[in-house]
PDB file of N, CA, C and O in Angstrom:
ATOM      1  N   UNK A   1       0.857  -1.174   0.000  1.00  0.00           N
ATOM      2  CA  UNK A   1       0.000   0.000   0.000  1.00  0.00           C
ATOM      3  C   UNK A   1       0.903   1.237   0.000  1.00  0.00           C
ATOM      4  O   UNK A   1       1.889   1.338   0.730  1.00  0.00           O
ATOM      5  N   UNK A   2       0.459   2.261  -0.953  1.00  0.00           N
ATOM      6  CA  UNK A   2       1.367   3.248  -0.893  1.00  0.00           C
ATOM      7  C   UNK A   2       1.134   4.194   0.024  1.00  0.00           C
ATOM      8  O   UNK A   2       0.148   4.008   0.736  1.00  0.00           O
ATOM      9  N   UNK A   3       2.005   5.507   0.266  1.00  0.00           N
ATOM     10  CA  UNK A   3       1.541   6.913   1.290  1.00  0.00           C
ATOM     11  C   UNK A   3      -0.174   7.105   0.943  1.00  0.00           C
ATOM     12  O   UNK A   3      -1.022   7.010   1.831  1.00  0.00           O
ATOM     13  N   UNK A   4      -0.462   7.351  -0.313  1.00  0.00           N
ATOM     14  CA  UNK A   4      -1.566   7.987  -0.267  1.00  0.00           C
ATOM     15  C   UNK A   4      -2.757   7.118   0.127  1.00  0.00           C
ATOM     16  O   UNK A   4      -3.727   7.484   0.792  1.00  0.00           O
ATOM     17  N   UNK A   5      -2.525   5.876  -0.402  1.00  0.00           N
ATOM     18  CA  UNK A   5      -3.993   4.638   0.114  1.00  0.00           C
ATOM     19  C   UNK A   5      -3.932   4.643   1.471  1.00  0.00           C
ATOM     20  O   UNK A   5      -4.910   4.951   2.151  1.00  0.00           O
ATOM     21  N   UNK A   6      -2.964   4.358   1.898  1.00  0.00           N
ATOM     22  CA  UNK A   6      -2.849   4.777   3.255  1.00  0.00           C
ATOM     23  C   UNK A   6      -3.428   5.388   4.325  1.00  0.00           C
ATOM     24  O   UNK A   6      -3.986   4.921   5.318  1.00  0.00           O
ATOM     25  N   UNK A   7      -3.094   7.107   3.778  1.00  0.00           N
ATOM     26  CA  UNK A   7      -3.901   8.135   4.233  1.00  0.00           C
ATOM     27  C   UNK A   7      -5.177   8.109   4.089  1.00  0.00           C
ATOM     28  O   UNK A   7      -5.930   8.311   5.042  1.00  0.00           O
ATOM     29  N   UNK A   8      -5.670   7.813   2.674  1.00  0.00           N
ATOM     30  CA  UNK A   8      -7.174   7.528   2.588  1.00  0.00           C
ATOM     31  C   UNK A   8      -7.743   6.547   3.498  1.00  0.00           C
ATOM     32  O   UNK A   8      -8.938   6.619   3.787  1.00  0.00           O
ATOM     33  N   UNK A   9      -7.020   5.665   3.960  1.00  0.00           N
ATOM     34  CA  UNK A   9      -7.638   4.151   4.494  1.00  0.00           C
ATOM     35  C   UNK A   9      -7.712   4.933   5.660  1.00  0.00           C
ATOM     36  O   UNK A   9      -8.792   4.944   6.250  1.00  0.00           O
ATOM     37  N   UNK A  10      -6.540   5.752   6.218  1.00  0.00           N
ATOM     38  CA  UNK A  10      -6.798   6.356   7.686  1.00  0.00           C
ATOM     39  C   UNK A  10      -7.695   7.153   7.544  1.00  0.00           C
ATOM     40  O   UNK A  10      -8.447   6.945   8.496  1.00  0.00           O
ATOM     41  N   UNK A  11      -8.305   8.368   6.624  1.00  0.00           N
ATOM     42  CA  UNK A  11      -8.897   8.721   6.679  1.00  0.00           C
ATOM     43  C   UNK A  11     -10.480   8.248   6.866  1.00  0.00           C
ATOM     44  O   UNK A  11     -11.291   8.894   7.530  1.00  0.00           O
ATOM     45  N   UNK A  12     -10.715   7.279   6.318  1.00  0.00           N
ATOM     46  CA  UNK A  12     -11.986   6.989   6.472  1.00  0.00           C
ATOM     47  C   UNK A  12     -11.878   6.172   7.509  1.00  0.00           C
ATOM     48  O   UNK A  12     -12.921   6.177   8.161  1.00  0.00           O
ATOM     49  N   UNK A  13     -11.085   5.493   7.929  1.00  0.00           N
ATOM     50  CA  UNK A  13     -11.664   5.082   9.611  1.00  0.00           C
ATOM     51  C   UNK A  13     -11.548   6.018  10.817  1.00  0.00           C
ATOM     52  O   UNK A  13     -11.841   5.602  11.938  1.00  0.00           O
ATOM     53  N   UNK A  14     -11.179   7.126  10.639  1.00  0.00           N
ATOM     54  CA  UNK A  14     -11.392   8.181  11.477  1.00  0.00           C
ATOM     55  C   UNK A  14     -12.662   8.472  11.324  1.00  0.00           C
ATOM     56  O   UNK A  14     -13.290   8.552  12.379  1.00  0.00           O
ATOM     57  N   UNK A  15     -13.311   8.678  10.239  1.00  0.00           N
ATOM     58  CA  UNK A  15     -14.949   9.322  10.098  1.00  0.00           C
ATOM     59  C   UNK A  15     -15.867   7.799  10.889  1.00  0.00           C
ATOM     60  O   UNK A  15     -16.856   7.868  11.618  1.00  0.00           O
ATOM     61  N   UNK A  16     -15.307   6.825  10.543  1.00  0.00           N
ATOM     62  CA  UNK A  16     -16.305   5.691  11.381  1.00  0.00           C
ATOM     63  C   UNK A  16     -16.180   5.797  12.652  1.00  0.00           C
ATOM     64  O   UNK A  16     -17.238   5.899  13.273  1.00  0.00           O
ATOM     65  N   UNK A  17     -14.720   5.809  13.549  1.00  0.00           N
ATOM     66  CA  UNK A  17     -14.478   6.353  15.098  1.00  0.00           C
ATOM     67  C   UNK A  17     -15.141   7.839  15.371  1.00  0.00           C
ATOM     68  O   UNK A  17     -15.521   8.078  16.517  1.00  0.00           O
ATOM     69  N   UNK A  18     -15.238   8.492  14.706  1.00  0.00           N
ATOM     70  CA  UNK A  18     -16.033   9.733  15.027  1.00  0.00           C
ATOM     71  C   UNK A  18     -17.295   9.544  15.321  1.00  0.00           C
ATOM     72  O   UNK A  18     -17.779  10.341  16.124  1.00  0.00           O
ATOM     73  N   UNK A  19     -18.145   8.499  14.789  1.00  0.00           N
ATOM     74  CA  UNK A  19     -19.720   7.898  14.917  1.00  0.00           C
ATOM     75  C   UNK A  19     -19.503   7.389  16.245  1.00  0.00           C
ATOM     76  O   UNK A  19     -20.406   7.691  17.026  1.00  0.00           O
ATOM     77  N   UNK A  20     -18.833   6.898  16.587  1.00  0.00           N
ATOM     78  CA  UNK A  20     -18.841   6.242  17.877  1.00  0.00           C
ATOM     79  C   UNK A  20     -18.116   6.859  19.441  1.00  0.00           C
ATOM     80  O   UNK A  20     -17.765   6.208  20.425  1.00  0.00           O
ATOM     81  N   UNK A  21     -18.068   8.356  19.196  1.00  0.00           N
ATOM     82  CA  UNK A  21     -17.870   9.067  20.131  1.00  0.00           C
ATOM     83  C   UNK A  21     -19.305   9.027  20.858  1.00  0.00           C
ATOM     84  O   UNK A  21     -20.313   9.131  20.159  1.00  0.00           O
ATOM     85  N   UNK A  22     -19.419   8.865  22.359  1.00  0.00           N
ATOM     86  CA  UNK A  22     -20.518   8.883  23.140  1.00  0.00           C
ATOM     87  C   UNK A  22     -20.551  10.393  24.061  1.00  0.00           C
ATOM     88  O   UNK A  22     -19.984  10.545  25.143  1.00  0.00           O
ATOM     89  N   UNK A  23     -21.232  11.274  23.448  1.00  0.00           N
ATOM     90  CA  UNK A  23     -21.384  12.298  23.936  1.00  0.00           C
ATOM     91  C   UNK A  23     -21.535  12.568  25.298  1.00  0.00           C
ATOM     92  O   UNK A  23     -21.399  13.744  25.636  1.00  0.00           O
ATOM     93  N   UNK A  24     -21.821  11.624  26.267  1.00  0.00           N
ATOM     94  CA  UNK A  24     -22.658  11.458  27.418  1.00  0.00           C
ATOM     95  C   UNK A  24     -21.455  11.841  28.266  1.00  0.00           C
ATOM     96  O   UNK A  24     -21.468  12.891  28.910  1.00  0.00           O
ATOM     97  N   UNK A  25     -20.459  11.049  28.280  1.00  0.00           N
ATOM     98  CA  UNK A  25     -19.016  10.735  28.824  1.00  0.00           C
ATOM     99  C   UNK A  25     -18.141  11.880  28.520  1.00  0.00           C
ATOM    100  O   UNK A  25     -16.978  11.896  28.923  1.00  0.00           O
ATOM    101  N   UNK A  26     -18.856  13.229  27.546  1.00  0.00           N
ATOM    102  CA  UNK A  26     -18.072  14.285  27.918  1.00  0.00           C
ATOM    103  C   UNK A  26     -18.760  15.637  28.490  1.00  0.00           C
ATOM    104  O   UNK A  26     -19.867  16.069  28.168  1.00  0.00           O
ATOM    105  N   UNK A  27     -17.721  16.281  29.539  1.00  0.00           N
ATOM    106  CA  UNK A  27     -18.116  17.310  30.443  1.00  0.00           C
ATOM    107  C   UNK A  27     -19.140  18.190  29.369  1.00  0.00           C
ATOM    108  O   UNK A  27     -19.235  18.205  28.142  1.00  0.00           O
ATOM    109  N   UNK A  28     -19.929  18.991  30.599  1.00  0.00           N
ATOM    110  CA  UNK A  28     -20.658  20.248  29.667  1.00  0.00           C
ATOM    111  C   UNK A  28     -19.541  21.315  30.080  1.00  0.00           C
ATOM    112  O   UNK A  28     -19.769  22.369  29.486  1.00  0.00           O
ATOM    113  N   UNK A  29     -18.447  21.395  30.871  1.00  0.00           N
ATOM    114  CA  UNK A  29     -18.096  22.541  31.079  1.00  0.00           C
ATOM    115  C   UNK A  29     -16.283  21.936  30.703  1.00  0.00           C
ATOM    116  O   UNK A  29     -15.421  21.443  31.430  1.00  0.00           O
ATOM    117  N   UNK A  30     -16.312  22.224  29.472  1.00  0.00           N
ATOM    118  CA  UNK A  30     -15.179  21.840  28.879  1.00  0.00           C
ATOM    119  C   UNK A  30     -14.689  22.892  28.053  1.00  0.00           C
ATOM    120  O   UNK A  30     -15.549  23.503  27.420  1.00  0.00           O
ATOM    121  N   UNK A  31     -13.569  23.221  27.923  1.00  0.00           N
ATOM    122  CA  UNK A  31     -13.111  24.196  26.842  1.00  0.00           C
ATOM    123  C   UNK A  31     -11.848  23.765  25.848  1.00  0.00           C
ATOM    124  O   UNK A  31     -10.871  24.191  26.464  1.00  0.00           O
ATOM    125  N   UNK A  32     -11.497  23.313  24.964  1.00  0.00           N
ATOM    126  CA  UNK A  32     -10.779  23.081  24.163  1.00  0.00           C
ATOM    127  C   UNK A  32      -9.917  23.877  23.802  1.00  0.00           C
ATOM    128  O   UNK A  32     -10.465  24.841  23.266  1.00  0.00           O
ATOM    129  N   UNK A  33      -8.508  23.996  23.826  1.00  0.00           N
ATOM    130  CA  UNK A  33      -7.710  25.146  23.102  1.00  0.00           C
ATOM    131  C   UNK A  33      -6.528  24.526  22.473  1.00  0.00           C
ATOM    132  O   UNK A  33      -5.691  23.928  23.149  1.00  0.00           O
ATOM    133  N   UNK A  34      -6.407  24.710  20.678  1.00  0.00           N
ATOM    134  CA  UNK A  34      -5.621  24.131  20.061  1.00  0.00           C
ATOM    135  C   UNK A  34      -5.348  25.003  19.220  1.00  0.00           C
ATOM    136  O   UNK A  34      -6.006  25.990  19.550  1.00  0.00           O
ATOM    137  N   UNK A  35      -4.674  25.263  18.182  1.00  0.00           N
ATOM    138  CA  UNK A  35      -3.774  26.251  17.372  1.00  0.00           C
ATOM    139  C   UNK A  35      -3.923  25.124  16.044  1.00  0.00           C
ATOM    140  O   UNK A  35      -4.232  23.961  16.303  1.00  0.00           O
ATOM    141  N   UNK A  36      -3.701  25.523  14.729  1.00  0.00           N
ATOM    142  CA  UNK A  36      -3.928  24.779  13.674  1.00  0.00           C
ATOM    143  C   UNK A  36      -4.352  23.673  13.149  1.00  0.00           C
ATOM    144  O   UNK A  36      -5.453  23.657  12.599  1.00  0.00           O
ATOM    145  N   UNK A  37      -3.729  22.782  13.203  1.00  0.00           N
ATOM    146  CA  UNK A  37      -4.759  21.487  12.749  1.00  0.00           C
ATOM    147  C   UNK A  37      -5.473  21.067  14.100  1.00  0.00           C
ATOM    148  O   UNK A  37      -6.578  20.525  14.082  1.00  0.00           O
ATOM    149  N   UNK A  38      -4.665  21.392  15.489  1.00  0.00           N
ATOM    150  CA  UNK A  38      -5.158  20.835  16.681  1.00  0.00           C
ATOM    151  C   UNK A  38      -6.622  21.781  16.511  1.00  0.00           C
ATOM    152  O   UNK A  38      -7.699  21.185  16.538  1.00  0.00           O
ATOM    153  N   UNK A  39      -6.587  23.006  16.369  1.00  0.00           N
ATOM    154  CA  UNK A  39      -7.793  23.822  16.128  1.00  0.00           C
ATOM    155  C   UNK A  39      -8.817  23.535  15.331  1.00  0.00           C
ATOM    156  O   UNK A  39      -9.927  23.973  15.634  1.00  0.00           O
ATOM    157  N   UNK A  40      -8.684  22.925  14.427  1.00  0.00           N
ATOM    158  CA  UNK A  40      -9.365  22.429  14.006  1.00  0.00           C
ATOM    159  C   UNK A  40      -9.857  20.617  13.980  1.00  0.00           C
ATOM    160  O   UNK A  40     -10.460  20.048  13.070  1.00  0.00           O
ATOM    161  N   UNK A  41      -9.530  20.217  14.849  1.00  0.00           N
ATOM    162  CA  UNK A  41      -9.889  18.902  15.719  1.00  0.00           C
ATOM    163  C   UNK A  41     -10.654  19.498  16.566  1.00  0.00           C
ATOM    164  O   UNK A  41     -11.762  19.056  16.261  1.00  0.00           O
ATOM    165  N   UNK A  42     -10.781  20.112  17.310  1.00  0.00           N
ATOM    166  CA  UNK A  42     -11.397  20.380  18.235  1.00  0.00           C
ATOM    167  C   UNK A  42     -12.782  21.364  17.770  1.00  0.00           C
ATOM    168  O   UNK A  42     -13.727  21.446  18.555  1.00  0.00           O
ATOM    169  N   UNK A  43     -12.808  21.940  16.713  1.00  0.00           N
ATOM    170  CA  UNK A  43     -14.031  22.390  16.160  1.00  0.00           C
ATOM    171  C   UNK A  43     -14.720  20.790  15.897  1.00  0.00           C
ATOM    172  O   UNK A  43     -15.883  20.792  16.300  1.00  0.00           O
ATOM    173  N   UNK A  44     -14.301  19.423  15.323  1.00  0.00           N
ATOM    174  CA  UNK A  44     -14.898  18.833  15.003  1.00  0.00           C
ATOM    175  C   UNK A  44     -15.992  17.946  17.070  1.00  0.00           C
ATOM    176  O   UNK A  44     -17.030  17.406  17.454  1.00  0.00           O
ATOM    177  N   UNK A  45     -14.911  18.359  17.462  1.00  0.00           N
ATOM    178  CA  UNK A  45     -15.251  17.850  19.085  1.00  0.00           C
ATOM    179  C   UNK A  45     -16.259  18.393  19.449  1.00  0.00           C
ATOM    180  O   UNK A  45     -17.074  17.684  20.038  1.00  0.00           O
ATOM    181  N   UNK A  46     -16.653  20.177  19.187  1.00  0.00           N
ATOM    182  CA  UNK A  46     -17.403  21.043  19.118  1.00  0.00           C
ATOM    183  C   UNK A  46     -18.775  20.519  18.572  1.00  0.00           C
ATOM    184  O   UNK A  46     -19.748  20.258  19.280  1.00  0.00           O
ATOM    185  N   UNK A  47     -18.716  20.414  17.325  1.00  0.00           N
ATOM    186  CA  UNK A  47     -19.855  19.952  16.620  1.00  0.00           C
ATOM    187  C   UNK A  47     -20.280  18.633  16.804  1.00  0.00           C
ATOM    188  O   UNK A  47     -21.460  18.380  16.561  1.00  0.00           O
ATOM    189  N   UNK A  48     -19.439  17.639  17.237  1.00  0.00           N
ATOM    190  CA  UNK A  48     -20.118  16.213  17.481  1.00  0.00           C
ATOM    191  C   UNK A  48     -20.789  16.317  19.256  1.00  0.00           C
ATOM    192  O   UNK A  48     -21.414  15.371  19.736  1.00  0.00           O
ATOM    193  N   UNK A  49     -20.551  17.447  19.940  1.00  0.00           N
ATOM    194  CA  UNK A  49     -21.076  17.301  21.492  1.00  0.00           C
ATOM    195  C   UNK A  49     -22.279  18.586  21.432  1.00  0.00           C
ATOM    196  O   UNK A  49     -22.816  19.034  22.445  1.00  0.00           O
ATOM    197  N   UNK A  50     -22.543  19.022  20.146  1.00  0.00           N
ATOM    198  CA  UNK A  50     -23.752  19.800  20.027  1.00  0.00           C
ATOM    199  C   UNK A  50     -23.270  21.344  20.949  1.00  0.00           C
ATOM    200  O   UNK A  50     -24.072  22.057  21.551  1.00  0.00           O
ATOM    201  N   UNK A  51     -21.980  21.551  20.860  1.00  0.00           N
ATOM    202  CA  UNK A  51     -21.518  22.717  21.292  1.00  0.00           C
ATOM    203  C   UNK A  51     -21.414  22.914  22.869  1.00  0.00           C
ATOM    204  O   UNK A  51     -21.160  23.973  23.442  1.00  0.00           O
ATOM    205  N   UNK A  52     -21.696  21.506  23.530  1.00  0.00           N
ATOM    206  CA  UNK A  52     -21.604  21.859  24.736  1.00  0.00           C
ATOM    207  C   UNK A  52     -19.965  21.861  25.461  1.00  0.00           C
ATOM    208  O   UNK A  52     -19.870  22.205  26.639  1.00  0.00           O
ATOM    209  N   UNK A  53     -18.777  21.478  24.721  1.00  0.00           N
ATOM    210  CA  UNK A  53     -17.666  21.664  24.664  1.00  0.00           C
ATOM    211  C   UNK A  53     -17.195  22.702  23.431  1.00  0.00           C
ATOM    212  O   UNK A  53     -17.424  22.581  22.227  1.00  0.00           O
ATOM    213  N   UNK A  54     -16.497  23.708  24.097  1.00  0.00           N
ATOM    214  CA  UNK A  54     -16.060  24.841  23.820  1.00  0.00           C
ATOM    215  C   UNK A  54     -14.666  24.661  22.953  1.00  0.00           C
ATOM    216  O   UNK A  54     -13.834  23.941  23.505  1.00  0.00           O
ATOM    217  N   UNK A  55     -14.284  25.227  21.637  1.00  0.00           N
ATOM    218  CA  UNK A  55     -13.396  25.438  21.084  1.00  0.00           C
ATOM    219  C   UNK A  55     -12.381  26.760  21.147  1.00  0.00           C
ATOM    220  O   UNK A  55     -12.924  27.842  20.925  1.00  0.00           O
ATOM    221  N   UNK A  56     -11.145  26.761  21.393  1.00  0.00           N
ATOM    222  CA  UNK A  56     -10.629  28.413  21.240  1.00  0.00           C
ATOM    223  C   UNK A  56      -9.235  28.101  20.912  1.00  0.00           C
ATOM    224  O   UNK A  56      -8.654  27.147  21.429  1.00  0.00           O
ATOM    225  N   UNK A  57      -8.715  28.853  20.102  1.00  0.00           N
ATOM    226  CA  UNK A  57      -7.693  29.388  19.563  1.00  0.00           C
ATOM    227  C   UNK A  57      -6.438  29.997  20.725  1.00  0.00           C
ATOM    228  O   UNK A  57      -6.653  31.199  20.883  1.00  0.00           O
ATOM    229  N   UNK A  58      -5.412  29.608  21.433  1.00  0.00           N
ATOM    230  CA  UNK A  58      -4.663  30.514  22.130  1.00  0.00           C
ATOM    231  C   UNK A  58      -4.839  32.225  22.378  1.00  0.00           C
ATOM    232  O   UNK A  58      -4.798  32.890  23.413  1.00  0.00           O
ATOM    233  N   UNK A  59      -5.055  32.611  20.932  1.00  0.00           N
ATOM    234  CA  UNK A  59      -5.139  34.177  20.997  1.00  0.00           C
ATOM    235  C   UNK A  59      -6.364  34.437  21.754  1.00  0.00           C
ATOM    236  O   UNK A  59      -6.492  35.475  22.403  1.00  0.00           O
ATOM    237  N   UNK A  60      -7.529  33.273  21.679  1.00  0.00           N
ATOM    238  CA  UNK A  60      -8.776  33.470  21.997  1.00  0.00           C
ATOM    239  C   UNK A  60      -8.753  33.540  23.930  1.00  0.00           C
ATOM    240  O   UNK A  60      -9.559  34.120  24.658  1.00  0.00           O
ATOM    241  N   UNK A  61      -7.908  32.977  24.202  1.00  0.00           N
ATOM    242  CA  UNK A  61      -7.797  32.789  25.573  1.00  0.00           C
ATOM    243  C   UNK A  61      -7.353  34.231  26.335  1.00  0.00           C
ATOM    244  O   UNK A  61      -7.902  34.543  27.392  1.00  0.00           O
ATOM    245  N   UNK A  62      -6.420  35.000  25.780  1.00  0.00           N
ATOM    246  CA  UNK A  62      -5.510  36.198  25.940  1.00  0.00           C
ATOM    247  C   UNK A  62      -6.721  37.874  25.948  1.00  0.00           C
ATOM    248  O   UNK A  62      -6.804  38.895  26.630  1.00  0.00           O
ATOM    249  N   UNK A  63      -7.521  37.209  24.622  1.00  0.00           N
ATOM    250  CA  UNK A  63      -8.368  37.870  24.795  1.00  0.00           C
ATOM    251  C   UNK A  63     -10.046  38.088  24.949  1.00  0.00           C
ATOM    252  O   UNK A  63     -10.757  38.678  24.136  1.00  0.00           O
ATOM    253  N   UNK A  64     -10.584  37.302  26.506  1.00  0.00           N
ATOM    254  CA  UNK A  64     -11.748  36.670  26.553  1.00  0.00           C
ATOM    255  C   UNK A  64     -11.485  36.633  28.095  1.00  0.00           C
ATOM    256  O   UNK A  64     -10.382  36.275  28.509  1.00  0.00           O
ATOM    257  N   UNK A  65     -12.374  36.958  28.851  1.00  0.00           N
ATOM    258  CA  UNK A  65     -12.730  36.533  30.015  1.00  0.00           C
ATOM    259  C   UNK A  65     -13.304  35.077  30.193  1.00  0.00           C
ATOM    260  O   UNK A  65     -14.498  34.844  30.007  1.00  0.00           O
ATOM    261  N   UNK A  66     -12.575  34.298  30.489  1.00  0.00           N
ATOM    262  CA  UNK A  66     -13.165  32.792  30.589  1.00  0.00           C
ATOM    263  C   UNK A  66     -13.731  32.131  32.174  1.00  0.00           C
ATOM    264  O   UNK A  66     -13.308  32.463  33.281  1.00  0.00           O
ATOM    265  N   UNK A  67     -14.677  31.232  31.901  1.00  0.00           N
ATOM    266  CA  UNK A  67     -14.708  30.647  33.097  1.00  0.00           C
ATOM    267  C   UNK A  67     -13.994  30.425  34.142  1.00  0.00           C
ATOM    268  O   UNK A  67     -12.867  30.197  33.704  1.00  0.00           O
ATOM    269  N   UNK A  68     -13.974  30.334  35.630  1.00  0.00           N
ATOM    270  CA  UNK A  68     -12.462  29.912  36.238  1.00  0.00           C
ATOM    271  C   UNK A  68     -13.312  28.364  36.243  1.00  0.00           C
ATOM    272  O   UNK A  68     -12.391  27.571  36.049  1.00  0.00           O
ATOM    273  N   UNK A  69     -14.232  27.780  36.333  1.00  0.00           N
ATOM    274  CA  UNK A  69     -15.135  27.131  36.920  1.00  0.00           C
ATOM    275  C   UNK A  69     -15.368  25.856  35.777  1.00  0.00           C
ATOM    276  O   UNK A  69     -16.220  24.969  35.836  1.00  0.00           O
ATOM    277  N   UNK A  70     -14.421  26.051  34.823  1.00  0.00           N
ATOM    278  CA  UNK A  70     -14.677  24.983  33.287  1.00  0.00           C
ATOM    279  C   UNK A  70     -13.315  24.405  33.256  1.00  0.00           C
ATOM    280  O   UNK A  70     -12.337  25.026  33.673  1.00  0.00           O
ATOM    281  N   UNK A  71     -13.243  22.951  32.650  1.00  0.00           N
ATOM    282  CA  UNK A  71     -11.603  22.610  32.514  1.00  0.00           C
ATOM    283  C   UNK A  71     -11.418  23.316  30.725  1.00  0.00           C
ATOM    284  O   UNK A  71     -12.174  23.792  29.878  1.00  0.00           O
ATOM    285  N   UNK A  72     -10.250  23.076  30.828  1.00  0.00           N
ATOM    286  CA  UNK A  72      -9.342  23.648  29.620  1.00  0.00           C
ATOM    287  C   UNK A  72      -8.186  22.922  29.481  1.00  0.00           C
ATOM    288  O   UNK A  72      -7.130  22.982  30.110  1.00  0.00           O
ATOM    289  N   UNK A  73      -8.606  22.082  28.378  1.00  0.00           N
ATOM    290  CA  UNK A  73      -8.119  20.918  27.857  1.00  0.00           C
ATOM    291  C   UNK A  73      -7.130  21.484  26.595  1.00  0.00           C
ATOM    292  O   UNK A  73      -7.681  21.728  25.522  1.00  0.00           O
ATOM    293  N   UNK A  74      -5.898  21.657  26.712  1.00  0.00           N
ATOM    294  CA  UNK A  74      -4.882  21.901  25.236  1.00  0.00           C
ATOM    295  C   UNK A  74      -4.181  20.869  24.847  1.00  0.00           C
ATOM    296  O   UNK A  74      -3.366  20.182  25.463  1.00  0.00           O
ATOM    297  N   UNK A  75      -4.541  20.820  23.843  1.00  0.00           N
ATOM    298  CA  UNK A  75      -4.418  20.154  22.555  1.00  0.00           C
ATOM    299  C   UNK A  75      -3.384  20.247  21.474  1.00  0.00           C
ATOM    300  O   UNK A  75      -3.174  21.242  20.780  1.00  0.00           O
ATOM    301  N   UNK A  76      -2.766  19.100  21.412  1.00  0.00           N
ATOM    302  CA  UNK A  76      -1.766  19.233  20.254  1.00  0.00           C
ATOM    303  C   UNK A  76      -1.959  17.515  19.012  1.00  0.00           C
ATOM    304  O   UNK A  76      -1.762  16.327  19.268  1.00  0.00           O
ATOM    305  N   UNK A  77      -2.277  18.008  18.113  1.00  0.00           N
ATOM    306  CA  UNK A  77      -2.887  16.517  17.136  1.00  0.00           C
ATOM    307  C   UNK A  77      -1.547  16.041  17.166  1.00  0.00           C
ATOM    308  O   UNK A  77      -1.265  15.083  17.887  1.00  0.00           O
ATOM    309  N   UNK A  78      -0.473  16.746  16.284  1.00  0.00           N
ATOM    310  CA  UNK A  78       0.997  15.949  16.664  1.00  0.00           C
ATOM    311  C   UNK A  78       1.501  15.379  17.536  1.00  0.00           C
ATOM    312  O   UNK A  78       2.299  14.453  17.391  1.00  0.00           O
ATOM    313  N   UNK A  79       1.087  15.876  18.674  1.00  0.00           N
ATOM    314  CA  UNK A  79       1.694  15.702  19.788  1.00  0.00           C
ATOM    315  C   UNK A  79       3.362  16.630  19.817  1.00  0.00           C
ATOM    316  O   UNK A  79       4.330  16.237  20.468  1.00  0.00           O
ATOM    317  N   UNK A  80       3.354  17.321  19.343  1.00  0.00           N
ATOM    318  CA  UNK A  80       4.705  18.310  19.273  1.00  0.00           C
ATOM    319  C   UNK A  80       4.436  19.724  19.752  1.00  0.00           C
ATOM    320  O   UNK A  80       4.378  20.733  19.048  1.00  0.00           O
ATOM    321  N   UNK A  81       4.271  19.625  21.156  1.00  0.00           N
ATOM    322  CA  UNK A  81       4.270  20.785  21.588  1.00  0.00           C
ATOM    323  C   UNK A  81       5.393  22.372  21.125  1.00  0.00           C
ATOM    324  O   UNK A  81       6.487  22.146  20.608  1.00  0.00           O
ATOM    325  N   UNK A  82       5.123  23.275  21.282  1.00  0.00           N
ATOM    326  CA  UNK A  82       6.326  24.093  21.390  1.00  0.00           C
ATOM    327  C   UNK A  82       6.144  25.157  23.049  1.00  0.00           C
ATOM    328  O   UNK A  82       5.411  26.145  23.089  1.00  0.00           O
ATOM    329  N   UNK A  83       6.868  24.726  24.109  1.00  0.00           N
ATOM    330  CA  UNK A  83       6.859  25.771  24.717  1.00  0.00           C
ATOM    331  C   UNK A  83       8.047  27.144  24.556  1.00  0.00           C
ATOM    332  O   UNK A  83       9.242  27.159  24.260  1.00  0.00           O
ATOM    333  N   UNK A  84       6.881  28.423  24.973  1.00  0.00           N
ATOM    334  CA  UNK A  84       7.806  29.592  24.694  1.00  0.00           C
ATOM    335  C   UNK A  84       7.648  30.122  25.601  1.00  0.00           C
ATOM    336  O   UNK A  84       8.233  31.185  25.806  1.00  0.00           O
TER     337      UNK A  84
END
């Protein structure tokens, strides 16, 4: 199998594991914060829990009064953080 069948094959069993996320088992007072592709994982987290988990952008955090009272879950899809 080459790179690209590959990716496709991963790709579509990600959309079948996405069906089988159980909404129940996640907080209502959740906030998500990821930066590029992680940012956009977490919009999809957003839309499969009917918005009751929160998506934001780093910049979004800096400038937003947030809950103290919600967790805030950051996110990296790579797993390659950068601290600065």
């Amino acid at each position: 199998m080459n790179s690209i069948e590959a990716l496709k094959s991963d790709f579509h069993s990600q959309i079948v594991e996405l069906r089988n996320i159980d909404n129940k088992k996640i907080s209502d007072k959740c906030i998500y914060v990821g930066s590029g592709d992680s940012y956009v994982a977490r919009l999809f987290t957003e839309y499969f829990t009917d918005h009751k988990c929160r998506c934001y952008s780093p910049s979004d955090l800096s400038n937003s009064r947030l809950p103290r009272d919600w967790t805030y879950c950051f996110v990296s899809v790579t797993g390659k953080t950068r601290v600065i």
